[in-house]
C-alpha positions as CSV (number, residue, x, y, z in Angstrom):
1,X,172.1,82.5,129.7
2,X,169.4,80.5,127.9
3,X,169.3,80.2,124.1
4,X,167.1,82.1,121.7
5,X,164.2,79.5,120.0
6,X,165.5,81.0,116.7
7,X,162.3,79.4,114.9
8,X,159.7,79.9,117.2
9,X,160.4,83.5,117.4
10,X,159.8,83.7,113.7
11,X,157.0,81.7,114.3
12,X,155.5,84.3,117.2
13,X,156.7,87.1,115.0
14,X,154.5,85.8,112.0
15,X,151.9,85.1,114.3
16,X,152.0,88.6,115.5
17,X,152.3,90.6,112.2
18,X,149.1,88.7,110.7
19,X,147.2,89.3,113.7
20,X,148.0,93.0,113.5
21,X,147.1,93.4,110.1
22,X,143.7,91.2,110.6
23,X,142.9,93.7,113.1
24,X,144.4,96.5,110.7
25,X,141.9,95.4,108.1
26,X,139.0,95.1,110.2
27,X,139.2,98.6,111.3
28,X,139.4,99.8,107.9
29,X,136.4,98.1,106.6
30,X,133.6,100.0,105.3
31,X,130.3,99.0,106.4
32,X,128.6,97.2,103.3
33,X,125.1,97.8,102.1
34,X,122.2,94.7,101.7
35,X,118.2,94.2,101.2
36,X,116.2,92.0,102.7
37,X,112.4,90.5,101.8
38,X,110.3,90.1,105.4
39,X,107.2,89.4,105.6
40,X,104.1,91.1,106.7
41,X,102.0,90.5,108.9
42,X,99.7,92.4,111.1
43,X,97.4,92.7,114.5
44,X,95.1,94.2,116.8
45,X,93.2,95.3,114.0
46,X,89.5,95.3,115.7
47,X,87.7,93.2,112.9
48,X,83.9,94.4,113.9
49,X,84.6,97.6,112.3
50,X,87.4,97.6,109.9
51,X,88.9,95.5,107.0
52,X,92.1,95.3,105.3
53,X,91.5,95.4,102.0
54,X,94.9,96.4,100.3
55,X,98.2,95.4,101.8
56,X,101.6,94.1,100.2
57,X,102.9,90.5,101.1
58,X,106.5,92.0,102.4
59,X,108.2,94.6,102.5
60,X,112.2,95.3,101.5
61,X,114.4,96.2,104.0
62,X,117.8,98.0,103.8
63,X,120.3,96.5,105.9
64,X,123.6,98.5,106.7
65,X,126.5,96.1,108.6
66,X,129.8,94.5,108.2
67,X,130.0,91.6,106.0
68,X,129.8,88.8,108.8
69,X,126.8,90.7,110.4
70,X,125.1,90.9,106.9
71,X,125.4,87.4,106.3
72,X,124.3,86.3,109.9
73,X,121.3,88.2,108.9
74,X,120.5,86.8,105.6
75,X,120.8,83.3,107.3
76,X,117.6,84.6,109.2
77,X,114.2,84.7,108.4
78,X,113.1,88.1,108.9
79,X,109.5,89.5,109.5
80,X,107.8,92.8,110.1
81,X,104.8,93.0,112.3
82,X,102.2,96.2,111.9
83,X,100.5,97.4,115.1
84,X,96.7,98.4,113.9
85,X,95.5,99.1,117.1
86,X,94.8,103.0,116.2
87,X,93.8,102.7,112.8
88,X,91.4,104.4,110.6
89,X,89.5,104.0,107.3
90,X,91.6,105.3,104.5
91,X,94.9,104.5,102.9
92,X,98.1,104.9,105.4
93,X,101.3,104.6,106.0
94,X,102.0,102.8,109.4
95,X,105.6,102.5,111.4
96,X,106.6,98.4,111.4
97,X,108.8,96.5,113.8
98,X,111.4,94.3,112.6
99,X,111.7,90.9,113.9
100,X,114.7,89.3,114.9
101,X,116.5,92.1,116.8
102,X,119.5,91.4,114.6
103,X,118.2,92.1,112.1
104,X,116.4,95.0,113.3
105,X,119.5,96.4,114.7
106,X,121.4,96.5,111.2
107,X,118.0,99.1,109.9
108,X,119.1,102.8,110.1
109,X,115.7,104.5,109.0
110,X,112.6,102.1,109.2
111,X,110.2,102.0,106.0
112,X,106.5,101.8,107.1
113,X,103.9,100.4,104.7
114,X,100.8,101.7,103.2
115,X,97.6,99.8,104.1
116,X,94.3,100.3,102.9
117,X,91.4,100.0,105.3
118,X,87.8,100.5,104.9
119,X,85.1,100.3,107.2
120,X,83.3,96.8,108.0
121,X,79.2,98.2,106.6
122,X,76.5,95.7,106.4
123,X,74.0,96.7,103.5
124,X,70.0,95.0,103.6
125,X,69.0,93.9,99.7
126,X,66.2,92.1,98.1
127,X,66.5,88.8,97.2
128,X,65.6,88.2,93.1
129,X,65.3,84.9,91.4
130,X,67.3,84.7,87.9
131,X,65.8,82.2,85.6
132,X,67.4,79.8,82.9
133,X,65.9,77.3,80.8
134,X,62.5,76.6,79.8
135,X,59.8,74.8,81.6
136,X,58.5,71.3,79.4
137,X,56.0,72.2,76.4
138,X,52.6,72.5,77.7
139,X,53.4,74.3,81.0
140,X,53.8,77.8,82.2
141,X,55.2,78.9,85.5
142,X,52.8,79.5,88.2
143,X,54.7,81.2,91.0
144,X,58.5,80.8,92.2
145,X,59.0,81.8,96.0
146,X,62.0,82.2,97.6
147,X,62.1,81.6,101.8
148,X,63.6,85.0,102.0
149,X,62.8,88.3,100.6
150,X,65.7,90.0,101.9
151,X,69.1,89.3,102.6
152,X,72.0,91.1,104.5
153,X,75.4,91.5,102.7
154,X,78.2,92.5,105.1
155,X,81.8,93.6,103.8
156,X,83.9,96.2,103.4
157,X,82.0,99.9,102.3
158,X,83.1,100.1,98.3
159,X,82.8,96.9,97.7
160,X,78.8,96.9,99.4
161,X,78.3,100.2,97.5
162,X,78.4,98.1,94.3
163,X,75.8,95.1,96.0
164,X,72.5,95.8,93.9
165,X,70.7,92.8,95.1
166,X,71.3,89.2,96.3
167,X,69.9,86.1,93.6
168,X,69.5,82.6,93.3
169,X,69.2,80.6,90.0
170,X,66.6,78.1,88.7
171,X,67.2,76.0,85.8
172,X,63.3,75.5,84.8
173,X,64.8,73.0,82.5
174,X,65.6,71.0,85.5
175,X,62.5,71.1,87.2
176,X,60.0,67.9,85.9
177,X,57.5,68.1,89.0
178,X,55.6,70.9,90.7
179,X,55.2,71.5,93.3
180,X,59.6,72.0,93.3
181,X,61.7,72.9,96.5
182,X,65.0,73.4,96.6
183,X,68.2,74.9,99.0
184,X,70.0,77.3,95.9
185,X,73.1,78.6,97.1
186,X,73.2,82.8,96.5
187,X,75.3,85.4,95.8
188,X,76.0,89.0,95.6
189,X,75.5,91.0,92.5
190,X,75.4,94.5,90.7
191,X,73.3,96.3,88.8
192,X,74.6,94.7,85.8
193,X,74.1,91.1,87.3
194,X,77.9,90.7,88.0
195,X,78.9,88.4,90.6
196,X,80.4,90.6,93.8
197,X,82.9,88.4,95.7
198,X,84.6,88.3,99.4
199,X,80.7,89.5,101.0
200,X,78.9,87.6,103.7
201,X,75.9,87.1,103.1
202,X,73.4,86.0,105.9
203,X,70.1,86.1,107.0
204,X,69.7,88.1,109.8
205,X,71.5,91.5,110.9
206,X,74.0,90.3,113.2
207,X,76.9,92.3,111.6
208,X,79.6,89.6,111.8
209,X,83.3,90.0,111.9
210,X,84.8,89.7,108.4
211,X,87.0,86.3,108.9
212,X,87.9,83.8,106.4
213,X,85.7,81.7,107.7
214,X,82.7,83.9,107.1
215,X,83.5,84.8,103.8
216,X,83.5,81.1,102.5
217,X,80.5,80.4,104.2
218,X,77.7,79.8,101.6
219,X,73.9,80.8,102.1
220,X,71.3,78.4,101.0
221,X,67.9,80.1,100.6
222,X,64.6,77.8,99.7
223,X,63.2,78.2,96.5
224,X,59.7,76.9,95.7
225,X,58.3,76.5,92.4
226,X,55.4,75.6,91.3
227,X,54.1,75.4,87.3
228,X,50.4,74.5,85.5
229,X,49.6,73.0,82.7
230,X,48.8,75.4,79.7
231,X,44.8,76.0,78.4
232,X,43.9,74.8,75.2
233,X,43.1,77.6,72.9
234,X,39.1,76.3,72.4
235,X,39.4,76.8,76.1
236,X,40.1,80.8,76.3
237,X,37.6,82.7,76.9
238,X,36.9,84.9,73.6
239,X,37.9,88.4,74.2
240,X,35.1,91.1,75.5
241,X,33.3,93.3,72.6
């Protein structure tokens, strides 16, 4: 009959208690509660008609999960993507999915996200030249042209509602010769003469599709100017009797 391994039975015993109550404890845990900031980002959006024009950066997400799953997910950089395929002008609230799956996995109840969109409207205005300075003693303006009378402003509908007209500045002060031609760069305004930003402006009605790109574009128009000298006074005319 062999002999009992007195200490490595107290060893495997040991071993075998802690194991027990690791499992023990496990089973007992309560599933721990954690938020997480993912970004937004969104698609399919058809950009020839509409335009986001209120949206948050992220959105918080509840995560529900053990401890080690919690912390696997915080390790993670989580994202939420918004399908816009089927939207509509108007402020919504629109279903997101949640990027990685493990993360995704630890939401119970998915938030969705209000989004603002409004329809893409291009608006036809008159082009107006606003004038600063003086021209040199002496002289009075004869005629300022611009190359364009019109101007299309394209953007989203309540900001166009506020586009009164489309101007360019001259600084008379500046101008020493006539005739003067020059490329001013334009811009949107209201009725008060406040600058309207995020339009494209552009010359001909091709409705473009409100990108970044677009939006910083700049549009020259020409701007001719031409001044005379002033009469003398012995040479006006008197006045009719």
């Amino acid at each position: 009959m062999s002999k009992v391994n007195i200490p490595f039975a107290i060893l495997s015993l040991a071993t075998s208690i802690l194991l027990w109550a690791s499992v023990y404890n496990d089973s007992k845990k309560e599933p721990e509660n954690e938020k997480v900031m993912a970004s937004l980002t969104t698609q399919n959006l058809d950009a020839s008609k509409y335009v986001i024009t209120e949206i948050p950066p992220s959105v918080s997400l509840p995560l529900v999960g053990y401890r080690d799953q919690l912390r696997r997910a915080m390790r993670q950089t989580t994202t939420a993507l918004v399908d816009l395929s089927n939207a509509n002008p108007g402020t919504k609230s629109y279903p997101i999915i949640v990027f990685p799956a493990t993360s995704r996995e630890l939401i119970g109840n998915t938030p969705p996200v209000a989004i603002k969109i409004e329809a893409l409207v291009t608006k036809r205005v008159e082009v107006t030249v606003a004038r600063t300075g003086s021209l040199p003693a002496g002289f009075h303006e004869d005629a300022i042209e611009p190359s364009l009378r019109f101007v299309y402003v394209t953007g989203p509908s309540e900001t166009i509602q506020k586009v009164s007209k489309v101007q360019v500045a001259i600084n008379l002060t500046s101008i020493t010769q006539t005739p003067h031609d020059d490329d001013v760069e334009s811009k949107a305004v209201d009725a008060n003469g406040s600058t309207i930003s995020r339009v494209i402006l552009h010359s001909i009605d091709d409705h473009p599709e409100y990108k970044e790109e677009q939006i910083n574009e700049p549009l020259k128009i020409h701007v001719s100017v031409r001044f005379a000298k002033d009469m003398p006074p012995s040479a006006v005319p008197p006045p009719k009797k």
